[in-house]
N, C-alpha and C positions, 0 to 999 in steps of 0.2 A: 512515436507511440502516443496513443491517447489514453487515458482513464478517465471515463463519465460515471457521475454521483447521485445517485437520486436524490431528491429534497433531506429525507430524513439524515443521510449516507453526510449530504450536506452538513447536516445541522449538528447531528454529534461529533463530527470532527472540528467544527468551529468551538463547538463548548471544551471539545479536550484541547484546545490550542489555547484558546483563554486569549489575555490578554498580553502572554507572552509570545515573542518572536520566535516560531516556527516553520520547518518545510515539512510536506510528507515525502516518504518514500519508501515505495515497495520494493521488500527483502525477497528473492529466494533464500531461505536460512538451511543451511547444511548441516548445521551443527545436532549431531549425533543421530545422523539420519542414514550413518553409513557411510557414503560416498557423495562426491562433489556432481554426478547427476542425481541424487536422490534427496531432496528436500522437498520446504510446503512454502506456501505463499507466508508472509508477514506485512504488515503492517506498521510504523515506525513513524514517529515524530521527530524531527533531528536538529539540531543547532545549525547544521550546514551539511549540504551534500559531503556523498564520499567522494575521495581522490578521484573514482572513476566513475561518476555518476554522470549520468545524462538527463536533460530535460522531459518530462512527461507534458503533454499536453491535458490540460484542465483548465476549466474556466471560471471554476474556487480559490484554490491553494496550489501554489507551485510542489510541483510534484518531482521528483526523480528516480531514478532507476538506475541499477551498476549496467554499463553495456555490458558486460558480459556474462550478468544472469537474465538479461532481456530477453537472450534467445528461448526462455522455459514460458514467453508468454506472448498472445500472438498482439498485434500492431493495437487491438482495438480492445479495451475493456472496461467494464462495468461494476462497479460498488455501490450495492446497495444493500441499505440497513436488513438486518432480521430483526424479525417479531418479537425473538426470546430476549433480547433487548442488550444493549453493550458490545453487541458482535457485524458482522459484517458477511458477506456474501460476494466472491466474487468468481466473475465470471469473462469469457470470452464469445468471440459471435460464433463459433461453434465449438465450444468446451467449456465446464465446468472446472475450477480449479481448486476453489477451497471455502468450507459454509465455516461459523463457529469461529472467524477473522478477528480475532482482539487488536485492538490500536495500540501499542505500549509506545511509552514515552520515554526517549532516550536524549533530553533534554538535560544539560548540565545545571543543576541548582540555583 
């Protein structure tokens, strides 16, 4: 899997990583979404990958994914900053998955 960033997409995830040691990695989050097909995209800062995380291809920040919500997203995608400012937009090469994308940081203190 790939995730390409546009410059800006770039630039506010380097300022929320700071100078602290981070990965990113995209959540499908389930939690109180129903059921374990029904969740939304997340966004996540993390001290290290999860147990079952796999590599994301990026040419920024090492990136990861659980293999086994990979399947809710297709091989190739896109992050890029919105306007309204703090949020994210992402996408695939033919789908839309989530505008409104906050970055939360689940960085231990």
């Amino acid at each position: 899997m790939r995730i390409e960033l546009d410059p800006r997409a770039e630039h506010m995830i380097r300022e929320a990583i700071g100078d602290r040691p981070g990965l990113m990695r995209l959540v499908y989050d389930t939690e109180n979404c129903g059921c374990g097909m029904s969740g939304v995209p997340s966004l996540q800062i993390a001290d290290e990958p999860g147990a079952y995380d796999i590599p994301m291809e990026n040419d920024a920040f090492p990136f990861s994914i659980d293999r086994m919500q990979a399947v809710f997203f297709e091989e190739r995608l896109m992050l890029t900053a919105e306007e309204s400012g703090g949020t994210f937009r992402l996408d695939g090469v033919s789908q839309f998955y989530k505008s409104n994308l906050r970055l939360i940081d689940r960085r231990l203190p």
